[in-house]
N, C-alpha and C positions, 0 to 999 in steps of 0.2 A: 584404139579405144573408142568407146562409144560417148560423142558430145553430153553434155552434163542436160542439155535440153531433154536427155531421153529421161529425167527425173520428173513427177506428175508435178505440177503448180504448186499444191497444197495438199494437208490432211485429209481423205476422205475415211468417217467413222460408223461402222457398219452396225444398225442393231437386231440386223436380222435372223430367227436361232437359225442350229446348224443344221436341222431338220422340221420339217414340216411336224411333225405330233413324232413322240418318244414311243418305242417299239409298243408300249403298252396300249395299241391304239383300243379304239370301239368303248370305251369307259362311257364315252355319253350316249354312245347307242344302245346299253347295257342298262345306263339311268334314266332313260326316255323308255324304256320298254318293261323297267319293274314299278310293283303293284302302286296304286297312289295313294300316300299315307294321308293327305290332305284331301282325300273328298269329304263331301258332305251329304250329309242323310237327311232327308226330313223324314224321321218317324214319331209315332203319336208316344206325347212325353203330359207329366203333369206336374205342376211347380206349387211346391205348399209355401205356405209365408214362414215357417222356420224349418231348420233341417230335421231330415226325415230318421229314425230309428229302425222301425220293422214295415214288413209287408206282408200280409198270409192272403190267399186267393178263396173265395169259396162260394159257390152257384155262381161264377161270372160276375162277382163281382171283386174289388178290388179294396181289402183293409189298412189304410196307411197309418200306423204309429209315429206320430213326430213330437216335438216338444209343443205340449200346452194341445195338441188336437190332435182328434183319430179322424179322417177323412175316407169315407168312400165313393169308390170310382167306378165307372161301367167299365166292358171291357176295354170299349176306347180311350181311355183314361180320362172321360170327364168326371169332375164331381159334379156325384149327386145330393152329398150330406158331408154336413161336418158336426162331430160333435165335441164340444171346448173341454178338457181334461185339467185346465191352468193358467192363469198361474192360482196357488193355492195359498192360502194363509194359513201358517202353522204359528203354535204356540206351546211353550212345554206342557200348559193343562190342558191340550185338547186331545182327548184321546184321535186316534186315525178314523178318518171319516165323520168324524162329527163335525157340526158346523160352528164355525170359532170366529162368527161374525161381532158377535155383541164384543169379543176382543181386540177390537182392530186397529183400536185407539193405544192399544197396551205399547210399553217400549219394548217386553219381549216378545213382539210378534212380528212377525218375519213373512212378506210375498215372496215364496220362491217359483222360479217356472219347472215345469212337470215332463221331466223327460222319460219317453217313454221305453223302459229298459226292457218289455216284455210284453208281444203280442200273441196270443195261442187263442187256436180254433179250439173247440173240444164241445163233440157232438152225442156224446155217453147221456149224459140228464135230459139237456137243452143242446139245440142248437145255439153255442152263445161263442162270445168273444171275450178272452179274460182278456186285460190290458192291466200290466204291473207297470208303475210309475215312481220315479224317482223319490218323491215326497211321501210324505205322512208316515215313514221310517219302511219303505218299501213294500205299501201291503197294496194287494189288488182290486178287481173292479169286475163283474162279470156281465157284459151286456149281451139281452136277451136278444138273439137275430128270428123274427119274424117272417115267417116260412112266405107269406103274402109280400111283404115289403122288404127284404135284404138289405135295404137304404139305411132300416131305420135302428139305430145303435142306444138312440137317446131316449125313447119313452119307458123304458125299463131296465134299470141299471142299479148293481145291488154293490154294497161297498161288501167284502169278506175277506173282514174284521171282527172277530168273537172279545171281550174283553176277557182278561183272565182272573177265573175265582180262585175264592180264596182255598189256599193248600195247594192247589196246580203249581205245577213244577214251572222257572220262568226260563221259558224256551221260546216262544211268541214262533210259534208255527205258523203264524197271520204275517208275519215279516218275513216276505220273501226274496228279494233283490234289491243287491246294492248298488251304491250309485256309481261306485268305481267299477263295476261291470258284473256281467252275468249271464249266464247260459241258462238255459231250463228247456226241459225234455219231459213230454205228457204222455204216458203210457197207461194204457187199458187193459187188466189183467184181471182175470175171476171177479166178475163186475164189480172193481175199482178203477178210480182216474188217481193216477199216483202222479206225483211233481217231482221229477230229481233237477237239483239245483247245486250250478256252480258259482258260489259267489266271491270277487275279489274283497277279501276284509281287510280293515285296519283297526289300530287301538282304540280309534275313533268310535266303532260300535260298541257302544254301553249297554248294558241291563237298563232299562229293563225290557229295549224292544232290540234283542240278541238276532243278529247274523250271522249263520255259520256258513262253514265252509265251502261244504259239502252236504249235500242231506236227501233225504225219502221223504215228503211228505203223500199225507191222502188225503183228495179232496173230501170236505163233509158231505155227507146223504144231505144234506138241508141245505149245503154249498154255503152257505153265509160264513165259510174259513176252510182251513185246513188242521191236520191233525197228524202229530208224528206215533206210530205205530207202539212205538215205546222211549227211552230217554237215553238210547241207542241207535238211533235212525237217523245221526251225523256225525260228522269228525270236524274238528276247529283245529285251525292253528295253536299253538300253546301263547298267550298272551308277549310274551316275551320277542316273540319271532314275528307277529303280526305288519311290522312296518318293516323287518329287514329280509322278508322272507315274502315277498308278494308271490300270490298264482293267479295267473290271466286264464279263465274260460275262456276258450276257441270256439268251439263245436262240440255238439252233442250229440249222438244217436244211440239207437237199439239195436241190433242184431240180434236174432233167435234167442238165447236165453240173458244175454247179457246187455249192459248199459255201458257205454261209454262217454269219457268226456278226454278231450284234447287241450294241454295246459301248455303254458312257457311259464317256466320257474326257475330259480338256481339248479346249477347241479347239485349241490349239496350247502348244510346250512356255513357252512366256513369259505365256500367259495363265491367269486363275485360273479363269475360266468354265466349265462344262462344257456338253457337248451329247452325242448321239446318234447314233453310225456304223452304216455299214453292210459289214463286210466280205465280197469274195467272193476265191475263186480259185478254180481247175480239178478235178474229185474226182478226176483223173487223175494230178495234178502234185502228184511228192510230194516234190519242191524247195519248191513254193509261187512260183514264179518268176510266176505269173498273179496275185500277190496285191494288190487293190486294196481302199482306204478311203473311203470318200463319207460325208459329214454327211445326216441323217436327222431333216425338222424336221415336226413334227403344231402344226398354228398354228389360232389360231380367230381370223376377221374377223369385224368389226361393223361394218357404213354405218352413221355417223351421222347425218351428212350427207351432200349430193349429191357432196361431192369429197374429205369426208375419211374416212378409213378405219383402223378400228382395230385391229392386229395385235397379236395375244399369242402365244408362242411357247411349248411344252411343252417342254422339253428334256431331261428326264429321261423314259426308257423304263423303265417297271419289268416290264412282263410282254409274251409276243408269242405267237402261235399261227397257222399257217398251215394253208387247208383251200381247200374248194371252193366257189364262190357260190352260190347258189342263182337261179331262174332269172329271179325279178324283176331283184336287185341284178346278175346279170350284166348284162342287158340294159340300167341304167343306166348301167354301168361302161364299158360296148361288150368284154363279154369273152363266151368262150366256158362251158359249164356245168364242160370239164374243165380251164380255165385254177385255179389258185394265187394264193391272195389272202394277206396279210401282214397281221395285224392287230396293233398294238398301243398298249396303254396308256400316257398318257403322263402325267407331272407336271412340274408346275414344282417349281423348287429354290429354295433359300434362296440370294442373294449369292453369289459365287464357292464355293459350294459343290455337290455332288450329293446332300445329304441332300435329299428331295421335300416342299412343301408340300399341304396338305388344298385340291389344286386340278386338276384332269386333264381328259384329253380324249382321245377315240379315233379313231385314223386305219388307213384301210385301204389298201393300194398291192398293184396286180399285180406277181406277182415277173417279167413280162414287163416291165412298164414298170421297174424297176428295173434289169433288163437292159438296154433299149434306152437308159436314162439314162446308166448307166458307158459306154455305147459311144458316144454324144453326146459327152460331157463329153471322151475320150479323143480323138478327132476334133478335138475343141477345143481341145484342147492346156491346156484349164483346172486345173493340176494342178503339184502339187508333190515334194516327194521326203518320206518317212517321216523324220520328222528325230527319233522317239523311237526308231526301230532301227538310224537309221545317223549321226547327228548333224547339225548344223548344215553344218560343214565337212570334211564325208567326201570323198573323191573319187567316191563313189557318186552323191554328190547335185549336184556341180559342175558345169555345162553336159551337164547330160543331157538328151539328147531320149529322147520316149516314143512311139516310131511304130508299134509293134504294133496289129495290129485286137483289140481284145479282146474281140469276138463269137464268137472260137474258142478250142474248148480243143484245141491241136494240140502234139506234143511239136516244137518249136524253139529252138534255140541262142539264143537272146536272151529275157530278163526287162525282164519293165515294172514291177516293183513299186514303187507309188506313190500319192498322197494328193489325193482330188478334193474342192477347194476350194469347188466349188457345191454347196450342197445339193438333196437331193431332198425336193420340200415338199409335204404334204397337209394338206388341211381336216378340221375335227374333224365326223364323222361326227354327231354330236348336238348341233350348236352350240350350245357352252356349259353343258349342264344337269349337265353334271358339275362344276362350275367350284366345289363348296364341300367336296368329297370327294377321298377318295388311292382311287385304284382299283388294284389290287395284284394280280389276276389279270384271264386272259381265254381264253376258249376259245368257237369256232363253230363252227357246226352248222348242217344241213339239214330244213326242212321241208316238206315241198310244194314250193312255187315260192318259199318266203321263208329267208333266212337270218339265224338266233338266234344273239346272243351272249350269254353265259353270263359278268358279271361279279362280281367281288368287292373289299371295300372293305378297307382299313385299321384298322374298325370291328367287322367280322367279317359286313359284310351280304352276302346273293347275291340276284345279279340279274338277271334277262333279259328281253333285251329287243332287237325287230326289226331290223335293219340294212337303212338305207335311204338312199340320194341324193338322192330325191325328194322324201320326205316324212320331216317330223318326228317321231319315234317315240319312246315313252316306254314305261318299264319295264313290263312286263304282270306280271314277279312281282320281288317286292321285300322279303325278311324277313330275321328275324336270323339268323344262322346259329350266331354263336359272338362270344364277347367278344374273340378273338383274331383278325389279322390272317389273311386267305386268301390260300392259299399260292401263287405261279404254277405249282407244279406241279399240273396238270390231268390226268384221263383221261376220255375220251369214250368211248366203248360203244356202238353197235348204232343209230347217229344216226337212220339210216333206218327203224327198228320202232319199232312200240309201244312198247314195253319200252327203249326205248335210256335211257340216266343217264349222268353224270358222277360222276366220281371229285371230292372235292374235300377239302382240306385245311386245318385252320385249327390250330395248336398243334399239342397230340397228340393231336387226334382227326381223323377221316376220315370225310365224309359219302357217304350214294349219292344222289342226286338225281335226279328223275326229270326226262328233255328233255320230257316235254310239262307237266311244271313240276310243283311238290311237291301243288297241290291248285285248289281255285277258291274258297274261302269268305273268300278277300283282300279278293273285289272287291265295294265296298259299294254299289255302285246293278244294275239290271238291265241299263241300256246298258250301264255298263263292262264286264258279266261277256258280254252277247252278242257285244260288239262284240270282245274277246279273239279273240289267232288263233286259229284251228278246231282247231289241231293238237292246244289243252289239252283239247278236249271240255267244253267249260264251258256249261252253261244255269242258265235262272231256274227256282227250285224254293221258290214259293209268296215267303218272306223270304229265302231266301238264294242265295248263286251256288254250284252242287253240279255233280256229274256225273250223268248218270242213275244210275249206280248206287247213289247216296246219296242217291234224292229218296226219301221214305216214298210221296210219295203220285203221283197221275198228272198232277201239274199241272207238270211239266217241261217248259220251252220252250225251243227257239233259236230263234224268229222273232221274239215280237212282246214289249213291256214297255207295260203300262199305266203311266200316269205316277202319280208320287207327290206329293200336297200335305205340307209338311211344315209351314208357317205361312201365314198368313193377314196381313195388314200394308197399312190396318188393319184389325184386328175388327170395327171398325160404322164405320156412313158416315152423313150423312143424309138422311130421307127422301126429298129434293130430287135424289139422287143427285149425277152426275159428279164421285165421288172416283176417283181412280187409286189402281186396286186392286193389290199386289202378291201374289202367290202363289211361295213359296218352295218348292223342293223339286225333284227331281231326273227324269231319264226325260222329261224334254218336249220334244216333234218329235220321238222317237227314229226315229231310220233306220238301217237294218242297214248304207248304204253309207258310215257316221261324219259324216251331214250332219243338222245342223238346220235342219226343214223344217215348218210352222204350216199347213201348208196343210188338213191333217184335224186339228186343235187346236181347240177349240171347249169356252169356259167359257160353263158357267151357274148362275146366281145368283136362286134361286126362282123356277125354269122361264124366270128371261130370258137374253136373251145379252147377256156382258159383253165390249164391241166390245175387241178383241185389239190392241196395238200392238207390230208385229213387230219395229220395229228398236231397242225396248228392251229384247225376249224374250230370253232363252237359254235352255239344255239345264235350267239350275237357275231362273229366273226368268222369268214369265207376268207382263204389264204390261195391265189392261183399262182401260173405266172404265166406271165402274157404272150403270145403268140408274136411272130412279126405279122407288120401290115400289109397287106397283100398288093397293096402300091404303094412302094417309098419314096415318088418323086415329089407327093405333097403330104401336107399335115391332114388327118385325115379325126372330121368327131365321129363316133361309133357309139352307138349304145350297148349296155349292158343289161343281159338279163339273167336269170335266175330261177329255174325250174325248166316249166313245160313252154320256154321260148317267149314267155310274155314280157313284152319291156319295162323294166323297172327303174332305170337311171339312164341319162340322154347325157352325160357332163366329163364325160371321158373323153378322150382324144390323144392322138400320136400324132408327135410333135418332132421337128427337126433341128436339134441342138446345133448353133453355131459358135465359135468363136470368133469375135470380132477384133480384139485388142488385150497386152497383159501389160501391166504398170506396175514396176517398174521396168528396164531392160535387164539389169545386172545388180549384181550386190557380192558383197564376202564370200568367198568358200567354204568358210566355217559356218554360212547358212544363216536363217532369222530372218531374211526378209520377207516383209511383209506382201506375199505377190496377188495382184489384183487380176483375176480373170473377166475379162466384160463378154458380154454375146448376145444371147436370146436362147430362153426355153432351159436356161443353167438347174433352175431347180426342177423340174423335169424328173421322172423314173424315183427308185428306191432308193440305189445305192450309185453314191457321186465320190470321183476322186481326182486329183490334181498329182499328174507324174512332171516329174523335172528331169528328165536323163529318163532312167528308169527307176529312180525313187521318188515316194509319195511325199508329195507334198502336205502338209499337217493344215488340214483345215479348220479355217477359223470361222468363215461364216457362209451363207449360201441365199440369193435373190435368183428372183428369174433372170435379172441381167448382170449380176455379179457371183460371181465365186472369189474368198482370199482365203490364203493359205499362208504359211511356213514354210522357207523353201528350206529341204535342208541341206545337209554338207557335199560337198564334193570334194575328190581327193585334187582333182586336176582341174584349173583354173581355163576356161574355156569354154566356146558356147554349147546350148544344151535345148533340146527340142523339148516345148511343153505342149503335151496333150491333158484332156479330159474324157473319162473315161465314167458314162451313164449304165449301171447296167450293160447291157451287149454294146453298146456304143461305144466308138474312139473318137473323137473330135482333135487334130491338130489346130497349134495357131500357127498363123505364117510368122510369128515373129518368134528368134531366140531371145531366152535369156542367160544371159553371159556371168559366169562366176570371174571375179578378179582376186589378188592377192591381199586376205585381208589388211587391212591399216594398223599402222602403228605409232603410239603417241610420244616424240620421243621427248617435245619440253612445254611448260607451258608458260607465257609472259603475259601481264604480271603475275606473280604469285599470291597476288591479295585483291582485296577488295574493299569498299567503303560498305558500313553498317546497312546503310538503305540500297546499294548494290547498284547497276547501273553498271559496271564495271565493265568492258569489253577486254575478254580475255583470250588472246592467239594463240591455236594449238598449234605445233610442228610435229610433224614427220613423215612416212612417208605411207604410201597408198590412202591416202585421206579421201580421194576419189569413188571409195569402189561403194560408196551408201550415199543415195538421195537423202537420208534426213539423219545424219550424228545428232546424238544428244549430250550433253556436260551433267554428272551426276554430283553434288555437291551432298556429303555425309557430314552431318552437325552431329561428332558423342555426345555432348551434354544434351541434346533435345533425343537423343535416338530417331531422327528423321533424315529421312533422302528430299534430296531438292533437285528436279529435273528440268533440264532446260532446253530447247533446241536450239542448235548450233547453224552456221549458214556457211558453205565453201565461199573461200575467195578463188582471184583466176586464177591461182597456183593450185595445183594438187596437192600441193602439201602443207596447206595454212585450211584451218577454218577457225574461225570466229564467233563466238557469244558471248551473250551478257549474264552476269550474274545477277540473281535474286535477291530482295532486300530480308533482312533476316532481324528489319526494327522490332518489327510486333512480338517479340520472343524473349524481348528485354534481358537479354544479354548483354553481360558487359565487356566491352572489346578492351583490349585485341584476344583472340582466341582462335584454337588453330581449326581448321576440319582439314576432310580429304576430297581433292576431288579427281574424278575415274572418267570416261568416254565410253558409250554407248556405240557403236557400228551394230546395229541391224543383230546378228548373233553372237559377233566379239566384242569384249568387254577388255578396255586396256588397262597399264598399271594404274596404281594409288599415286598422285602426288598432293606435300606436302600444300596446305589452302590455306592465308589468315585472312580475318575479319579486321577492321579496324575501326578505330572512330573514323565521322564522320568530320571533314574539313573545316575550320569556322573564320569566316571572312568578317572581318571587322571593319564601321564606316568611317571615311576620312574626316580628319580633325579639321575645322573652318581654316581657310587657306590667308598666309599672313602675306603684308605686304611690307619690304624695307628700301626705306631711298638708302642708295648708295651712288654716291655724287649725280650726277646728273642721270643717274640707271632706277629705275624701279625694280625689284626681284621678289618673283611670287614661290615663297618659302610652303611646301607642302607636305606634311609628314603624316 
């Protein structure tokens, strides 16, 4: 048997993991080489002193609507004029626009600020600018723009406002927008300027200055108001439904004969859900008698499976924008270059609410197929009556049929107006990648043959990024823009040049952005920045993605990117080779057409080649496996390269795994001991293994100069040769380790212990020898806890000895029984029976007495 000295001294406690990086390597070479969400721009911005409302562009200059001032800006977003809109002073006897100064002192009169709910160009009479504002029960303002001065807003500015004579019907066609929100849409038809407006009402609008809901008005020949065609050129909620039955204006536009406007409402008046309409009527029809409603659903599927399928519905639209497709996505679409596409944003909502959650998705529909939808659906009779502008039980809505074609806009003696119960449903344009953000605008645009959308976030991010049916597209630009939400009011500019930007808004500032995007030094690898669409002008310029114009020097490319090593995994292999080598880092296979492709890829490893394994490669990860070193008598560094021979990493090297020492010598049969392998170069190569005999040992940890392992069973008691085995490598140690006959516990003395412990308790039996470190495991049932100890041999093999644990702080009250068990290495011995007891109490001696007894003194002590 083998002297007990061949046990190590002490504990040694390894925190090393059991591999160098989890098979999942190259993640940080992956996150060092995508695009950078944190760059920053300086682009030309302009900051008003309260937040901003509208913007409309016109000769190069810039119209800003905000609360209390209209500002305009050159194209570089300075201002050149501001002219003050508010705050205003109202009074119930001041009619709108008039000046209610001599009232200022009254108790009913009220400074409110002027928010600007409505900025419109319109170039029919004048060149002028109307601006509808919050106050003076929503009527507008028309400033004259000065063909010489464009600046100048303020020297002629007309309030229209008409007061109403007597007999006139009270409809205040002069109150245009309200304060809870609104849309309006200026169309030019058989020289008139007509106004259709969406306005959110509540009970709150009184007679005599009425807001409706919806409506036709026409500007006057005199322009000092407007004028409804007849006392049928709106529809109103029914007074009853005005506060439980809200409708949010979105967007408004025109297509060839029709108007549109885009709402979130209930689904119906009894539910609390909301959704997404789509309304149209005639821009001829200034009844509204052509006026139809259809649900408007942007849904994103996922196959999970072969047959089930997973639908989510966006039902809140917060932003919309219509344009032209460009010529790829038409030709997925089957549209033409001058058809009209409808794009818009959409969120989910919270529960029977329209507040939107941090979740969206983008869908696009021809306003042709929108058309031929309403005409489907009307054919089909699928369809019910507006029962929020006529009721339930109107005779409007009672056995009505709907048999008009409503493909035409022709003036005839019958209305259809009515509610289509089927929605019209599209797919979210970028499945899902938007599903953890509020996207809050949107606006598109033309490039080449590709059409860009231009998003923003809830967060204050802008973003663009391809639009495609085909293929999967993701943001090519992506920064912050502002800490405030971006606004859906958008302006686009000059889509088709160079020079074209967008207008965009977030708070009270106003950025310009360029459409071939703010810059290129986002994108952090060389594929990303080539493979960007052509229109940014982006190349590789030495380390970063530049335009030509910003490379210093002439190493500017759009063709080609050498690949980059960014780590090495692992560092040395041994000499023996075939370790699987990974190579972290970015640009690998790159192909101008977005494919990775190995086919001219070609690593070497001190002039060898390291055979390539393609279908574990990707664009960030190179899989080989190592060649032997062409001299094994020393450790040899080699560089590594990647393509066309050029060296890319110097930090590899093949190395000569030694064994130096294993600790312990021997343990149980039954296996568990903990065996310590010592050397140099252990963590070395891919894959490591520790044989005992010729079973694996169960590794626990792995350093460059330790390996420990689990040794496990053996049937026959005896010694056993341990190798290590790297990859192609074998490594012997000179020394065995020996299995002995597990131990067995056959008594233990005492069978108790004092409460605070301390107690040295002698195990018997026999093979107690064959483990360097027994442990005493002490089971307390009332606490449900184990309490372990380590135990120490005496010079018998068949005694060891420990102390027991104090078990005060548990405040138990003794005597009480536990169990206690012995630990060897992988054998575990019986249960024997364990008590606690009080702890001893020694009491002081009584003063000691003294008694004569004859000539004797005797000291009495008790």
């Amino acid at each position: 048997m083998k002297p007990f000295a061949a046990c190590p001294s002490g504990f040694i406690v390894f925190l090393f993991a059991l591999l160098q990086r989890s098979h999942g390597q190259c993640k940080e070479a992956a996150k060092k080489s995508e695009m950078n969400l944190n760059v920053k721009y300086d682009l030309p911005n302009f900051i008003a002193e309260t937040p901003i409302q509208n913007v409309v562009l016109y000769k190069h200059h810039v119209y800003i609507g905000a609360v209390n001032k209209i500002y305009v800006l050159n194209e570089t977003l300075h201002n050149i004029s501001v002219y003050k809109t508010g705050p205003v002073l109202e009074n119930p006897d001041c009619a709108p626009c008039e000046d209610c100064k001599d009232k200022a002192n009254l108790s009913n009169s009220v400074w409110r600020d002027n928010v600007n709910m409505a900025l419109i160009l319109e170039t029919y009479y004048d060149d002028q600018l109307i601006s509808c504002g919050s106050v003076s029960t929503g009527v507008c303002h028309r400033h004259i723009i000065h063909p010489d001065n464009p600046a100048d807003i303020g020297s002629e500015v007309h309030c229209m406002y008409s007061a109403r004579v007597d007999g006139e019907a009270d409809n205040c066609p002069d109150c245009v927008v309200s304060t809870l929100g609104t849309k309006v849409l200026v169309t030019e038809k058989d020289r008139f300027v007509n106004f259709f407006v969406g306005n959110t009402v509540a009970s709150t609008f009184q007679p005599p200055h009425v807001l409706h809901s919806i409506s036709v008005r026409r500007l006057k020949e005199t322009q000092d108001g407007f004028e409804f065609l007849t006392d049928q050129s709106y529809i109103d909620i029914l007074p009853q439904f005005r506060d439980s039955y809200p409708i949010r204006y979105v967007h408004a536009f025109e297509n060839d004969h029709f108007v549109y406007f885009l709402t979130v409402q209930r689904e119906s008046l009894d539910s609390q859900a909301f959704h997404t309409r789509i309304i149209r009527f005639c821009t001829l029809d200034s009844e509204m008698r052509s006026y139809m409603e259809m649900p408007l659903e942007c849904i994103f599927t996922e196959k999970r499976r072969k047959r089930s399928i997973r639908k989510e519905v966006f039902n809140i639209l917060q932003a919309a924008y219509v344009s032209k497709p460009g010529a790829a996505l038409a030709y997925e679409m089957g549209l033409g270059l001058n058809d009209d596409i409808l794009y818009g944003v959409f969120a989910q909502s919270k529960p029977d609410s329209s507040e939107p959650i941090n979740r969206s998705a983008v869908c696009a529909v021809s306003v042709r197929t929108i058309n031929e939808f309403f005409n489907k659906i009307v054919d089909k009779q699928n369809m019910k009556c507006l029962q929020h502008f006529y009721g339930k039980e109107s005779k409007y809505c009672l056995n009505r049929a709907f048999s008009r074609n409503a493909s035409y806009c022709r003036a005839q003696d019958d209305e259809y107006r009515l509610e289509v119960t089927t929605p019209l449903q599209r797919v979210d344009l970028f499945m899902g990648q938007f599903n953890s953000v509020l996207l809050t605008s949107i606006s598109v645009f033309t490039k080449g043959n590709l059409t860009v959308a231009n998003l923003g976030t809830s967060e204050g991010r802008f973003m663009q990024i391809v639009v495609s049916r085909s293929e999967l597209t993701t943001p090519h630009v992506s920064f912050q823009l502002d800490s405030h939400p971006v606004s859906p009011q958008v302006v686009v500019e000059n889509s088709l040049a160079d020079d074209g930007y967008t207008l965009v808004v977030t708070g009270k500032k106003v950025t310009k952005i360029p459409l071939q995007g703010p810059g290129c030094h986002h994108f952090g690898s060389c594929s990303q920045c080539l493979l960007a669409p052509s229109f940014m002008q982006c190349g590789w310029c030495s380390q970063w993605c530049l335009r030509s114009s910003e490379c210093p020097d002439s190493t500017w490319t759009q063709d080609n990117c050498l690949p980059r090593v960014f780590e090495i995994l692992p560092s040395s292999a041994p000499l023996e080779g075939g370790t699987k080598l990974t190579l972290c880092g970015w640009d690998f296979g790159f192909s101008k057409n977005n494919r990775f492709e190995l086919k001219n890829t070609v690593v070497h490893i001190g002039g060898q080649i390291c055979a390539l394994e393609a279908k574990s490669s990707n664009k960030n990860k190179l899989e080989c496996t190592v060649p032997a070193a062409k001299n094994p008598s020393f450790n040899i560094s080699s560089s590594v390269s990647v393509g066309h021979g050029k060296t890319l990493f110097n930090t590899f090297s093949y190395v000569n795994p030694v064994i130096t020492s294993i600790s312990p010598t021997y343990g149980p049969k039954s296996g568990g001991t903990l065996l310590t392998v010592a050397g140099k170069y252990l963590n070395s190569g891919k894959s490591r293994r520790i044989f005992v005999g010729e079973k694996l040992c169960t590794l626990k940890s792995i350093s460059a100069s330790t390996m420990e392992c689990y040794t496990p069973a053996q049937r026959i008691p005896q010694e056993y040769r341990v190798k290590v085995g790297i990859d192609e490598a074998i490594r012997d140690a000179s020394s065995h380790f020996t299995y002995r006959e597990d131990p067995v516990v056959l008594k233990i003395h005492p069978a108790k212990s004092f409460l605070s412990g301390g107690s040295t308790i002698t195990a018997q039996g026999i093979n107690l020898n064959s483990v360097c470190f027994p442990q005493m495991v002490i089971t307390v049932p009332k606490l449900g806890m184990n309490f372990s100890v380590a135990c120490n041999h005496r010079s018998s093999s068949e005694i060891i000895c420990c102390t027991t644990p104090s078990l005060k702080a548990f405040n138990l009250q003794p005597p009480f029984v536990t169990k206690v068990f012995f630990i060897f290495d992988g054998v575990s011995s019986l249960y024997f029976d364990f008590d606690y007891v009080n702890n001893p109490v020694f009491k002081h001696f009584e003063k000691p007495v003294f008694i004569s007894r004859g000539n004797q003194n005797v000291l009495e002590i008790k």
